[in-house]
Structures are given as structure tokens and as C-alpha cells.
mmCIF file as Biopython writes it, N, C-alpha, C and O atoms, coordinates in Angstrom:
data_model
#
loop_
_atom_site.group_PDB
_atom_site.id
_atom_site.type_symbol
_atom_site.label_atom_id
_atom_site.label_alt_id
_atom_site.label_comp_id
_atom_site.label_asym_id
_atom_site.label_entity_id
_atom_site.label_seq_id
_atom_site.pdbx_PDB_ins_code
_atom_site.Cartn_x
_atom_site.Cartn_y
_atom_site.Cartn_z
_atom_site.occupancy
_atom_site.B_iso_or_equiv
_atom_site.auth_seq_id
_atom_site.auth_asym_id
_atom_site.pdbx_PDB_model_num
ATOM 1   N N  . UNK A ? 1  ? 116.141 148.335 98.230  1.0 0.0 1  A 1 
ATOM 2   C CA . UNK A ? 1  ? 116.302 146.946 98.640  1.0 0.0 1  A 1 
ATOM 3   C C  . UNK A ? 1  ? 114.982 146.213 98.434  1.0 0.0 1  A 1 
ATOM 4   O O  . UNK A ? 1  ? 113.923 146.773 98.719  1.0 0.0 1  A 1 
ATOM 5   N N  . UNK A ? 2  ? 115.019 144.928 97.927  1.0 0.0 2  A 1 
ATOM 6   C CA . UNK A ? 2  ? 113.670 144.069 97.366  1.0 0.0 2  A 1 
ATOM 7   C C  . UNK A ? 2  ? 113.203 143.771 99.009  1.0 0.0 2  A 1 
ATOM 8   O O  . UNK A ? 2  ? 113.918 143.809 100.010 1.0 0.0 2  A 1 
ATOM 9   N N  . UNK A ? 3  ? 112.125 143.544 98.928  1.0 0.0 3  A 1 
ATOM 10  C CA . UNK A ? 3  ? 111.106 143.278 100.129 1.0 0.0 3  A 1 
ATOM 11  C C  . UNK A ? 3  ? 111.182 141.448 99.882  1.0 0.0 3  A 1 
ATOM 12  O O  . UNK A ? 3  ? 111.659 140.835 98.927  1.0 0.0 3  A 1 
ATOM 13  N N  . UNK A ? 4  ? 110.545 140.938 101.084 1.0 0.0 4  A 1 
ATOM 14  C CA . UNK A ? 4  ? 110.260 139.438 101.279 1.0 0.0 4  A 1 
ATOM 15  C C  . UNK A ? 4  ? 109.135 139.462 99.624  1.0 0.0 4  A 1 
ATOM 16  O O  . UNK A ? 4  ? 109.355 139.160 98.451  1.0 0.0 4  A 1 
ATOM 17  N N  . UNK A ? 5  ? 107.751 140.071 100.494 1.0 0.0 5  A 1 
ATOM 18  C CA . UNK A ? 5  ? 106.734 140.152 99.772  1.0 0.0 5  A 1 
ATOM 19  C C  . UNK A ? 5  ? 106.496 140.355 98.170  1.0 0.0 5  A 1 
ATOM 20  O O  . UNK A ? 5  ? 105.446 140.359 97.527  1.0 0.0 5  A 1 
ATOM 21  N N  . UNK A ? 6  ? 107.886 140.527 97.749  1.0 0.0 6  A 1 
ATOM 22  C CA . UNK A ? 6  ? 107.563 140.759 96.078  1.0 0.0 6  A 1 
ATOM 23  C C  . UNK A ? 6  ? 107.944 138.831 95.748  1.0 0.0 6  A 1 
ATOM 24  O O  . UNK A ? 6  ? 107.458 138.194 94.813  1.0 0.0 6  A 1 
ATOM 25  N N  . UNK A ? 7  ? 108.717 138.381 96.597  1.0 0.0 7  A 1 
ATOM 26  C CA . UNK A ? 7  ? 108.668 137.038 96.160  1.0 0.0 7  A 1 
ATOM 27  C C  . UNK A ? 7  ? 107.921 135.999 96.522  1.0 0.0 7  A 1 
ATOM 28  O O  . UNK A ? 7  ? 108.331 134.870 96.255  1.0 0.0 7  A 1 
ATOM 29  N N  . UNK A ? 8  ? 107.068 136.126 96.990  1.0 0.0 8  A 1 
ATOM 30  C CA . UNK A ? 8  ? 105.781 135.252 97.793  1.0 0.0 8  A 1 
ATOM 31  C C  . UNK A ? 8  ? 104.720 135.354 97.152  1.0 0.0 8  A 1 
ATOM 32  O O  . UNK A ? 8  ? 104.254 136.389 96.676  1.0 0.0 8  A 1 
ATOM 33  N N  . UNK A ? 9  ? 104.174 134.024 97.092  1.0 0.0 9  A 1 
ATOM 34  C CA . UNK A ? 9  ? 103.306 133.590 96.651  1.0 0.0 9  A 1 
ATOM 35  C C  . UNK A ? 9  ? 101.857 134.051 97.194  1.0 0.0 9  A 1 
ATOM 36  O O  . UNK A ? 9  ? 101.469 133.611 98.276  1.0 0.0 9  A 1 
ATOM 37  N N  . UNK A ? 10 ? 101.107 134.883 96.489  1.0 0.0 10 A 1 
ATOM 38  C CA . UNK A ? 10 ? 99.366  135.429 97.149  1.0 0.0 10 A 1 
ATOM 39  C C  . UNK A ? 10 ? 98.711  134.184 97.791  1.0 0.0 10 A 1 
ATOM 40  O O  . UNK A ? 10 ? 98.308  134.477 98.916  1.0 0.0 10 A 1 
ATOM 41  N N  . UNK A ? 11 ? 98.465  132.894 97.464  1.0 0.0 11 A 1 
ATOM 42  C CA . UNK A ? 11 ? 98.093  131.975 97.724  1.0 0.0 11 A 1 
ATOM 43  C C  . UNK A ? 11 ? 98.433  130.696 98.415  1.0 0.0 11 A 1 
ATOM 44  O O  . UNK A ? 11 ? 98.761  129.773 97.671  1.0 0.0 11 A 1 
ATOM 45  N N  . UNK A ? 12 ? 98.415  130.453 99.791  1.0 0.0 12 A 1 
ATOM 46  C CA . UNK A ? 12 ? 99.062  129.081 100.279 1.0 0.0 12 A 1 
ATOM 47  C C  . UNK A ? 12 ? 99.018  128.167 99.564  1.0 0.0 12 A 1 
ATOM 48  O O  . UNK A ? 12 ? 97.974  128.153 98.912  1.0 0.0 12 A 1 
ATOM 49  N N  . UNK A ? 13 ? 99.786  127.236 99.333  1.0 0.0 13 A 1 
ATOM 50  C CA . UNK A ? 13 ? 99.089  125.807 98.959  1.0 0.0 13 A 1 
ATOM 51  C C  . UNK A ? 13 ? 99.169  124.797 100.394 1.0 0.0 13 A 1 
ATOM 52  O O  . UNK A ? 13 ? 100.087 124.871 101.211 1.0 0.0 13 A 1 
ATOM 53  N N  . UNK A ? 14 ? 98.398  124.174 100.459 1.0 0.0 14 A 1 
ATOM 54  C CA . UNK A ? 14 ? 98.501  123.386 101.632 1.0 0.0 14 A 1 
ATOM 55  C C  . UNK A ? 14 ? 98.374  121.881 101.582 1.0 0.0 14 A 1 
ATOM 56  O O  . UNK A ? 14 ? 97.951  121.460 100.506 1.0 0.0 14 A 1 
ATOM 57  N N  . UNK A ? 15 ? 98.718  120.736 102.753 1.0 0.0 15 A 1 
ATOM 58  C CA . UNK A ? 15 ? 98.274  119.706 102.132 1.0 0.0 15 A 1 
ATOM 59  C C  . UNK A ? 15 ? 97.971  119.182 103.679 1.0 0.0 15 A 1 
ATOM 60  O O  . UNK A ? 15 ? 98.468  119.993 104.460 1.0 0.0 15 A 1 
ATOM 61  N N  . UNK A ? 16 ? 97.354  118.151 104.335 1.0 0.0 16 A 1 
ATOM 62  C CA . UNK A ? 16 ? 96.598  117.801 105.593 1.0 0.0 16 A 1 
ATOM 63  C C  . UNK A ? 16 ? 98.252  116.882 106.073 1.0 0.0 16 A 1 
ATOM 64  O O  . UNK A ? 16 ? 99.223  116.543 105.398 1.0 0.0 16 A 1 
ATOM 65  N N  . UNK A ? 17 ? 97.919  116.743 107.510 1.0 0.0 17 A 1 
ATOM 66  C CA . UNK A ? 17 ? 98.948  116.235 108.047 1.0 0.0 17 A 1 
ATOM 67  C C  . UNK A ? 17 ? 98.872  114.587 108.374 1.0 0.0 17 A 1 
ATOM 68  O O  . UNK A ? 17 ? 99.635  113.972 109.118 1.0 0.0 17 A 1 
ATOM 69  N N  . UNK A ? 18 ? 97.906  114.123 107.722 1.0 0.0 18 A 1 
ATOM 70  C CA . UNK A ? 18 ? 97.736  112.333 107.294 1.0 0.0 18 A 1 
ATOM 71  C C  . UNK A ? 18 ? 97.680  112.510 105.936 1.0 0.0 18 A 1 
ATOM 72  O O  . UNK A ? 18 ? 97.009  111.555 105.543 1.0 0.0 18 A 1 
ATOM 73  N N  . UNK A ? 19 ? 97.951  113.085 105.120 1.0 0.0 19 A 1 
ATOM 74  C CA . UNK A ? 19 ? 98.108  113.030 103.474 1.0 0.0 19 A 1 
ATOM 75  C C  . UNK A ? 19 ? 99.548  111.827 103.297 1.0 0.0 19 A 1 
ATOM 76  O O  . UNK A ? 19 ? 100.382 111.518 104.148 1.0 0.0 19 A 1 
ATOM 77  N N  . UNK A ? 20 ? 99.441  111.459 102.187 1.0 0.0 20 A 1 
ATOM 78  C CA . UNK A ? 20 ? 100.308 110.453 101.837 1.0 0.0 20 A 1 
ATOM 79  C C  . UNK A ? 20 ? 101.501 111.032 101.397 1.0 0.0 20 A 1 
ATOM 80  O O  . UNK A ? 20 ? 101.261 111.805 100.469 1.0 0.0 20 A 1 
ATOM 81  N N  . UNK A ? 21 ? 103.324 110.949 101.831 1.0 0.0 21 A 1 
ATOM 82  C CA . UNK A ? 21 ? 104.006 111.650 101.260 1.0 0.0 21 A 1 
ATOM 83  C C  . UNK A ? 21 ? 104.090 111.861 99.565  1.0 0.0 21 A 1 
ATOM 84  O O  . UNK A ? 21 ? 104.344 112.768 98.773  1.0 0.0 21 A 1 
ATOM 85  N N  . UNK A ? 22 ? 103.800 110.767 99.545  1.0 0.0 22 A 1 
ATOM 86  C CA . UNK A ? 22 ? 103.503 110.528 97.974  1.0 0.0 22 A 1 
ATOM 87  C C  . UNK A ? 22 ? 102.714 111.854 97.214  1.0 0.0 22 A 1 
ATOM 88  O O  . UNK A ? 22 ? 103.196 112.616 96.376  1.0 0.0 22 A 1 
ATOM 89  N N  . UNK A ? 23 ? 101.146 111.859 97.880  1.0 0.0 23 A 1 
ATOM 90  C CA . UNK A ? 23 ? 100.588 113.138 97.389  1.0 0.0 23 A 1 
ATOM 91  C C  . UNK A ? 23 ? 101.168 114.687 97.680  1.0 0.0 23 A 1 
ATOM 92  O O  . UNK A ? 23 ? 100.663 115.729 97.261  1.0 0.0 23 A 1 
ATOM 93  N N  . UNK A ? 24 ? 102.316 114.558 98.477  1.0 0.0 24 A 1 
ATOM 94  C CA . UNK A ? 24 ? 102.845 115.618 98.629  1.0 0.0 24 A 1 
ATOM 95  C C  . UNK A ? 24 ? 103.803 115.811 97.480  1.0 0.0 24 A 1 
ATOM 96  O O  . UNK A ? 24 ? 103.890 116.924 96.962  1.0 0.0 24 A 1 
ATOM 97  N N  . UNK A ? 25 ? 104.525 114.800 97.051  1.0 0.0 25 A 1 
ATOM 98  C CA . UNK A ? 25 ? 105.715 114.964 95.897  1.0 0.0 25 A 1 
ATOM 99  C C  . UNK A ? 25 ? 104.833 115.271 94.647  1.0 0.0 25 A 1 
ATOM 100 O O  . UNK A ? 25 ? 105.240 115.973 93.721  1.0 0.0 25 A 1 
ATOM 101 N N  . UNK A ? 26 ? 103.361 114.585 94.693  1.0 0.0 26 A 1 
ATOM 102 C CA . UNK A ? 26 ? 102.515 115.085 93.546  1.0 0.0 26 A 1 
ATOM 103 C C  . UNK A ? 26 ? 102.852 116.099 93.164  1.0 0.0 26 A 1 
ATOM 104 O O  . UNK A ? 26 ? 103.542 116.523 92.237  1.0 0.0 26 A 1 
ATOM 105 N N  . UNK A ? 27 ? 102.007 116.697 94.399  1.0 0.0 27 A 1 
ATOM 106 C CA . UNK A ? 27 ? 101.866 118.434 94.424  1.0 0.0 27 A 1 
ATOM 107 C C  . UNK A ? 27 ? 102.792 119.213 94.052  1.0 0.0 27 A 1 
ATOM 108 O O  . UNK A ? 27 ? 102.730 120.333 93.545  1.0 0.0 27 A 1 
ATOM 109 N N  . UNK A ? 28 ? 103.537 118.661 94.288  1.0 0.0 28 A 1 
ATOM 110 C CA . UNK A ? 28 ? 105.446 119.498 94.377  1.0 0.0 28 A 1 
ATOM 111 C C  . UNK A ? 28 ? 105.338 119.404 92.657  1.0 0.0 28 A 1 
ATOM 112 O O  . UNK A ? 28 ? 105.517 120.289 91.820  1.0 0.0 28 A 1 
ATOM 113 N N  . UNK A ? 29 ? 105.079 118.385 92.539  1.0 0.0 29 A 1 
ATOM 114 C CA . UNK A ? 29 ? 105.656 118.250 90.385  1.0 0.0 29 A 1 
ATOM 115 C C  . UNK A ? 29 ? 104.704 119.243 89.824  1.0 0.0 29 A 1 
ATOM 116 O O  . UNK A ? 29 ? 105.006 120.291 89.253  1.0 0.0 29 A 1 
ATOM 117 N N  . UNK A ? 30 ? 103.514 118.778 90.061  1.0 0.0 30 A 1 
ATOM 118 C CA . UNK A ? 30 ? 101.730 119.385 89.416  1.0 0.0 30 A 1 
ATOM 119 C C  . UNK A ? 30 ? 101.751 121.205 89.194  1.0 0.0 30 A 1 
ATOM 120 O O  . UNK A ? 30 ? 101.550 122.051 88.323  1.0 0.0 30 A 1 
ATOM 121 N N  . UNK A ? 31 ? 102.201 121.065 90.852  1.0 0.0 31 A 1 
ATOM 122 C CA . UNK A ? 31 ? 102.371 122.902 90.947  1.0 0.0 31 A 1 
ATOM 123 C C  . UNK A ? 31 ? 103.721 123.428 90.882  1.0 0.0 31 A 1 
ATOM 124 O O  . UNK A ? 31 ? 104.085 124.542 91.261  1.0 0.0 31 A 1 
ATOM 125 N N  . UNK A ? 32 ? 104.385 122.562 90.391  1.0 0.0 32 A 1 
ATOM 126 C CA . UNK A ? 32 ? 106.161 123.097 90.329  1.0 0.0 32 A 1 
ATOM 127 C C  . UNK A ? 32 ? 106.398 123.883 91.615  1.0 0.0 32 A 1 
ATOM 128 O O  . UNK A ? 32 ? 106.760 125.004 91.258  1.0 0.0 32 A 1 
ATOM 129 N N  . UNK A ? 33 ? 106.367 123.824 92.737  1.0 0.0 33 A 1 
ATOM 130 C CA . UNK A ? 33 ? 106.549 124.198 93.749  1.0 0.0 33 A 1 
ATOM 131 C C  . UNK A ? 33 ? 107.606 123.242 94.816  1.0 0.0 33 A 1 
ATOM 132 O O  . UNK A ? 33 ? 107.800 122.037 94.661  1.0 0.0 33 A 1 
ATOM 133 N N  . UNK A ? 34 ? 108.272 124.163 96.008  1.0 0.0 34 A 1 
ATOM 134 C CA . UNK A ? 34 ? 109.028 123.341 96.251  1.0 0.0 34 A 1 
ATOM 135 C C  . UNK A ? 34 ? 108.664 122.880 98.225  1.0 0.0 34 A 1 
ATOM 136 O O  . UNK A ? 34 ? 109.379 122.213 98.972  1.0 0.0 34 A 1 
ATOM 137 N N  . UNK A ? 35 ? 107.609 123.409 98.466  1.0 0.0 35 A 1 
ATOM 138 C CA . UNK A ? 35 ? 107.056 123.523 100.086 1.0 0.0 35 A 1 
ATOM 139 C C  . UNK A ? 35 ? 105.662 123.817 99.941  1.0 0.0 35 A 1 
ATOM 140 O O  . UNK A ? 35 ? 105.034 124.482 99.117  1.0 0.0 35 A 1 
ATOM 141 N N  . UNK A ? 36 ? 105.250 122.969 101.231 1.0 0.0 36 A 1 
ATOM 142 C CA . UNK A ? 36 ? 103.712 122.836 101.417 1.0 0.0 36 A 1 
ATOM 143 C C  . UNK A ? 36 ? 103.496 123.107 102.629 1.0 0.0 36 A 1 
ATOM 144 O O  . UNK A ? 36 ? 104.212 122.560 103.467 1.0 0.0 36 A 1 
ATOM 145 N N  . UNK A ? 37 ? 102.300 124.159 103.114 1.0 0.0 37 A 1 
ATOM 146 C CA . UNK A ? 37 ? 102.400 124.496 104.013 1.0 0.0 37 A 1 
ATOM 147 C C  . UNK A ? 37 ? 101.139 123.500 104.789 1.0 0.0 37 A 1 
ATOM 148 O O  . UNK A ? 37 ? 99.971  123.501 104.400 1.0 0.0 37 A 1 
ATOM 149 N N  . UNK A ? 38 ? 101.701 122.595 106.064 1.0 0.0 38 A 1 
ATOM 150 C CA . UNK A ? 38 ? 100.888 121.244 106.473 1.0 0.0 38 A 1 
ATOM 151 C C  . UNK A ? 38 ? 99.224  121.839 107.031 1.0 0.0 38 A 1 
ATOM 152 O O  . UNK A ? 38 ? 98.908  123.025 107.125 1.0 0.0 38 A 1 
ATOM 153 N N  . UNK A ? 39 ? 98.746  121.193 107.202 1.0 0.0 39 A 1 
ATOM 154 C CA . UNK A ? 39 ? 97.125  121.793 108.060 1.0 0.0 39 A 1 
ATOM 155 C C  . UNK A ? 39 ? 96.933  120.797 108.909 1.0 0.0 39 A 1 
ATOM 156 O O  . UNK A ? 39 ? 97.582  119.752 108.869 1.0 0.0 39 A 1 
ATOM 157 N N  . UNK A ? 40 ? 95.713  121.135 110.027 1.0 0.0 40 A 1 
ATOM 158 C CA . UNK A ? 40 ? 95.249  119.686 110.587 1.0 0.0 40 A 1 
ATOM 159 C C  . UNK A ? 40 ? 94.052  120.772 111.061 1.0 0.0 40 A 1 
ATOM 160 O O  . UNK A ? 40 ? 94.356  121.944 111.280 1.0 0.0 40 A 1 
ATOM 161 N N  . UNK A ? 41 ? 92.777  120.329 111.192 1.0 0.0 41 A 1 
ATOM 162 C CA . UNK A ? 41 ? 91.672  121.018 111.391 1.0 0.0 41 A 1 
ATOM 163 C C  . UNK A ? 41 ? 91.563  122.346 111.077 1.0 0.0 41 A 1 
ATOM 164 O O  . UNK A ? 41 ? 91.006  123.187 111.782 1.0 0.0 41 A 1 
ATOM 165 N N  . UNK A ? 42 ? 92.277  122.604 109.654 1.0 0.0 42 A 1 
ATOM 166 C CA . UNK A ? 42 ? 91.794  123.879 108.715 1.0 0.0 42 A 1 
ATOM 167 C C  . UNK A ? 42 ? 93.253  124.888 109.975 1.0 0.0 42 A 1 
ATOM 168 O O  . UNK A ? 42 ? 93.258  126.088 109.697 1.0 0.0 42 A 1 
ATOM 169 N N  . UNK A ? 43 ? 93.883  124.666 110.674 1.0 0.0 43 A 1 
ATOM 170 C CA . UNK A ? 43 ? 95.205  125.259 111.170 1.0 0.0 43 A 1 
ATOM 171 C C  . UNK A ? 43 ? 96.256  124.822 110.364 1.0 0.0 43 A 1 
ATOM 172 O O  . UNK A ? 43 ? 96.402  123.757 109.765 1.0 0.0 43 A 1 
ATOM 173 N N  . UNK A ? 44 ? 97.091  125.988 110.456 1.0 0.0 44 A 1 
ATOM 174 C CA . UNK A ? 44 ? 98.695  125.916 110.126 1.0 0.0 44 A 1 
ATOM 175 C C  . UNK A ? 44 ? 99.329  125.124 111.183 1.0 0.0 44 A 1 
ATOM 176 O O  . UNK A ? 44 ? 99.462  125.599 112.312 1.0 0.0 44 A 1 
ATOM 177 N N  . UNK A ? 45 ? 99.812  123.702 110.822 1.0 0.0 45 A 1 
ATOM 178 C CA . UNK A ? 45 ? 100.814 123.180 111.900 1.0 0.0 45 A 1 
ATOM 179 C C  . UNK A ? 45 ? 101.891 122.611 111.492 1.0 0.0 45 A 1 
ATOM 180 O O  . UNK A ? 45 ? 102.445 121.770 112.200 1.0 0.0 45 A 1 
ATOM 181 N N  . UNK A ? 46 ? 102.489 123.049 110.003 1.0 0.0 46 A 1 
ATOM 182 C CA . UNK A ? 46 ? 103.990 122.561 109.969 1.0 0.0 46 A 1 
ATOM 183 C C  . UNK A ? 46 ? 104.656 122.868 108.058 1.0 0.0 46 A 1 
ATOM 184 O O  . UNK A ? 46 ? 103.855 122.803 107.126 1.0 0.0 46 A 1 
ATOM 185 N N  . UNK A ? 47 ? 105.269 122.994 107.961 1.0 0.0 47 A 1 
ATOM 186 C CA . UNK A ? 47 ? 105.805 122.679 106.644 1.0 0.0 47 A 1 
ATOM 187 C C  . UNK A ? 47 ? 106.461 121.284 106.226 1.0 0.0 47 A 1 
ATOM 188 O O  . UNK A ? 47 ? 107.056 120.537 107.003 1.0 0.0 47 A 1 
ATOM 189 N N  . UNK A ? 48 ? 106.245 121.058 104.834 1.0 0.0 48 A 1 
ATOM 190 C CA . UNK A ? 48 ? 107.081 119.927 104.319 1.0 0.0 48 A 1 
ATOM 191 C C  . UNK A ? 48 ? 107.539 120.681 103.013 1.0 0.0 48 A 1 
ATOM 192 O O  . UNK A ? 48 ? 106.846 121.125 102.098 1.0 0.0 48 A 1 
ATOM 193 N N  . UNK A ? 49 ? 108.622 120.694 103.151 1.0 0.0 49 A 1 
ATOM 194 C CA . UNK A ? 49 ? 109.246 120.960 101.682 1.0 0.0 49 A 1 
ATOM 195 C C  . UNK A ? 49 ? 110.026 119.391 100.646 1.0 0.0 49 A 1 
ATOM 196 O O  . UNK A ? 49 ? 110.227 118.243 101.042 1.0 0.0 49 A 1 
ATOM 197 N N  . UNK A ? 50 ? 110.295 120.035 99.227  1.0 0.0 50 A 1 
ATOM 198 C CA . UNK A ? 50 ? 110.708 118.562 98.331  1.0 0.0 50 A 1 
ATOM 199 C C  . UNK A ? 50 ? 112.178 118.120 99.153  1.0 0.0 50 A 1 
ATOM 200 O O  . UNK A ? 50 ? 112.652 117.025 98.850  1.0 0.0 50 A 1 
ATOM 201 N N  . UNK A ? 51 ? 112.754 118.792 99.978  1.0 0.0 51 A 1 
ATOM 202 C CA . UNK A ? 51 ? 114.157 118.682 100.325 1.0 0.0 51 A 1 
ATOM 203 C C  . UNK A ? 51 ? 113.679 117.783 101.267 1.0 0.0 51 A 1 
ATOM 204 O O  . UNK A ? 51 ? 113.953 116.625 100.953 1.0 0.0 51 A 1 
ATOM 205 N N  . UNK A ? 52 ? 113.009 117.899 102.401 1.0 0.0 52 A 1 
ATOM 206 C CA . UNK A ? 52 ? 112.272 117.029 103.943 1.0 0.0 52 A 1 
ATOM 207 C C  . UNK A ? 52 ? 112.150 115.487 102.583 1.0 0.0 52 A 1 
ATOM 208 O O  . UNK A ? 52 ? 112.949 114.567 102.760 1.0 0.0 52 A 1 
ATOM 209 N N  . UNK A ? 53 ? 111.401 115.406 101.669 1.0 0.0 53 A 1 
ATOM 210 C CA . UNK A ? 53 ? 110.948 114.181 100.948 1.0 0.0 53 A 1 
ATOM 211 C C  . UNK A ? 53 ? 112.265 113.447 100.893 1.0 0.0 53 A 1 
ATOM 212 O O  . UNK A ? 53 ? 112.537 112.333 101.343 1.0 0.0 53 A 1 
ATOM 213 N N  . UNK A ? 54 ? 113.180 114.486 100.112 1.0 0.0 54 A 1 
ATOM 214 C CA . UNK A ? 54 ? 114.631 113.627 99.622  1.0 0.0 54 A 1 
ATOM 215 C C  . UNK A ? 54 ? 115.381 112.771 100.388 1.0 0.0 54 A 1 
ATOM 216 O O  . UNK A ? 54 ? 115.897 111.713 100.026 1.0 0.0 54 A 1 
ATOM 217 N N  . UNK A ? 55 ? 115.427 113.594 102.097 1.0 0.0 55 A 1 
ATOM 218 C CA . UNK A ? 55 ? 116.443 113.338 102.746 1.0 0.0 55 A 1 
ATOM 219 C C  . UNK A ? 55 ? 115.755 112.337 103.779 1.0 0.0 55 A 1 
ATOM 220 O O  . UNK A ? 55 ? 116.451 111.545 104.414 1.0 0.0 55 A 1 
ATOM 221 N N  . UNK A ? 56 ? 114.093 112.405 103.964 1.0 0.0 56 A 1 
ATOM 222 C CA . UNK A ? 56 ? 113.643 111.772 105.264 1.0 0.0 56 A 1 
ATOM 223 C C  . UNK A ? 56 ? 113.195 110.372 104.935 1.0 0.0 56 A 1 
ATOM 224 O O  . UNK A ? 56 ? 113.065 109.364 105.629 1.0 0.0 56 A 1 
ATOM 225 N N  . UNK A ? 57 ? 112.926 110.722 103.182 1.0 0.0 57 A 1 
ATOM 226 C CA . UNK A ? 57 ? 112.205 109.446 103.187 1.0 0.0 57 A 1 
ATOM 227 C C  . UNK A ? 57 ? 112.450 108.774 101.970 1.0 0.0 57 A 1 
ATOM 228 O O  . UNK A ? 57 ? 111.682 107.837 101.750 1.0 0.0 57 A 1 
ATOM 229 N N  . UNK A ? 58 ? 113.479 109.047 100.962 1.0 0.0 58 A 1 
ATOM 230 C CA . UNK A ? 58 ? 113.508 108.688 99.558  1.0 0.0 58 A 1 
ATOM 231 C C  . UNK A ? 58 ? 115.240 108.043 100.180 1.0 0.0 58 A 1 
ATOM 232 O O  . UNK A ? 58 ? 115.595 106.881 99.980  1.0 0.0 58 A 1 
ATOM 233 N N  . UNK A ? 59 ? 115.960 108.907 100.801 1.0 0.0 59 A 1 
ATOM 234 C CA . UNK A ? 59 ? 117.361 108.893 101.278 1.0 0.0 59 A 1 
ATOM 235 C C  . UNK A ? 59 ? 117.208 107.573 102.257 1.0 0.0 59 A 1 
ATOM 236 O O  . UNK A ? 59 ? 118.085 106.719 102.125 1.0 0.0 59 A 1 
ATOM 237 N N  . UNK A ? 60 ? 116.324 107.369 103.083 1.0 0.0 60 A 1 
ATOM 238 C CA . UNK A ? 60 ? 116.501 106.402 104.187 1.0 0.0 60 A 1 
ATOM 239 C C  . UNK A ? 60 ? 115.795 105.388 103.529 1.0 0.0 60 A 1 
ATOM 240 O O  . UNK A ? 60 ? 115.348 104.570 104.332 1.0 0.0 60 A 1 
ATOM 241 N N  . UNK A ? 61 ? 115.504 105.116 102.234 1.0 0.0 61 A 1 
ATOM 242 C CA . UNK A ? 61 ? 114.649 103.906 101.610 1.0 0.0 61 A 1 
ATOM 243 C C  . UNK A ? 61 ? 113.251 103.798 102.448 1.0 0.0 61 A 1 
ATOM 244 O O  . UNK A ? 61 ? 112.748 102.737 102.816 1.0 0.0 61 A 1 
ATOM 245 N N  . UNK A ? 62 ? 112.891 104.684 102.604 1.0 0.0 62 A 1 
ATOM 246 C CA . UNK A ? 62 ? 111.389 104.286 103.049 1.0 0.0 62 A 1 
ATOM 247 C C  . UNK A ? 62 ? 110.264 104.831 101.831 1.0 0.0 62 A 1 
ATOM 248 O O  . UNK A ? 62 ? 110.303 105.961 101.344 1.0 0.0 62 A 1 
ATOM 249 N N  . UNK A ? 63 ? 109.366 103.875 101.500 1.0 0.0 63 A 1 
ATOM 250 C CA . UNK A ? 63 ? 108.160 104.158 100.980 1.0 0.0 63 A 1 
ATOM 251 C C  . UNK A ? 63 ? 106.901 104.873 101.001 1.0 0.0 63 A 1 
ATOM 252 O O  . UNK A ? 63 ? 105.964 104.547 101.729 1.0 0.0 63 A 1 
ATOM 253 N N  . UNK A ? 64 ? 106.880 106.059 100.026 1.0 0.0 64 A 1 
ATOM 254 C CA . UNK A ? 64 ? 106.119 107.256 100.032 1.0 0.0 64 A 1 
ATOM 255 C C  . UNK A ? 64 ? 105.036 106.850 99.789  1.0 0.0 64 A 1 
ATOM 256 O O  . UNK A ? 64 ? 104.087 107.630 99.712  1.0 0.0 64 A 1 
#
């Protein structure tokens, strides 16, 4: 049976939790990736994935 760990990525990518959603969809294209794992004083405090972009803020007409 395959493990989690053969499909995970060695390296976080991360992005700060006042970053612009905008620079988050960057990231998402740049690194073909589909989740960012959030920070706020060099801590882990949340995920945003491209799906959170679609539905929270592209879906409700608000500006990234």
C-alpha cells in the first residue's frame, strides 16, 4: 500500500497571512501548485488552497 509521504512535497511553499490574494493565485500558476501553506511570524497558521480563491473570492465577485 503507497504511503502519504511518497506524494508530498520535501519543501513547504508558504505565503504570509496579509499577502494579497492575488499573490497567492500568482504562486499557484508560477509553481503549478494547488495550496499554500499561510505563516504569520515565521508560524504555521492556516492553509489557502486555488479552490478557497475560486469559491471565496472570484465566485462572490470580490477583488483579489
Amino acid at each position: 500500500m503507497d504511503k502519504i509521504h511518497n506524494y508530498m512535497s520535501e519543501q513547504l511553499k508558504t505565503i504570509e497571512h496579509d499577502a494579497p490574494v492575488f499573490e497567492a493565485a500568482v504562486k499557484f500558476r508560477d509553481l503549478n501548485i494547488r495550496s499554500l501553506v499561510v505563516t504569520q511570524s515565521q508560524e504555521y497558521v492556516g492553509i489557502i488552497t486555488d479552490v478557497d480563491i475560486t469559491r471565496k473570492v472570484v465566485a462572490e465577485g470580490i477583488n483579489p
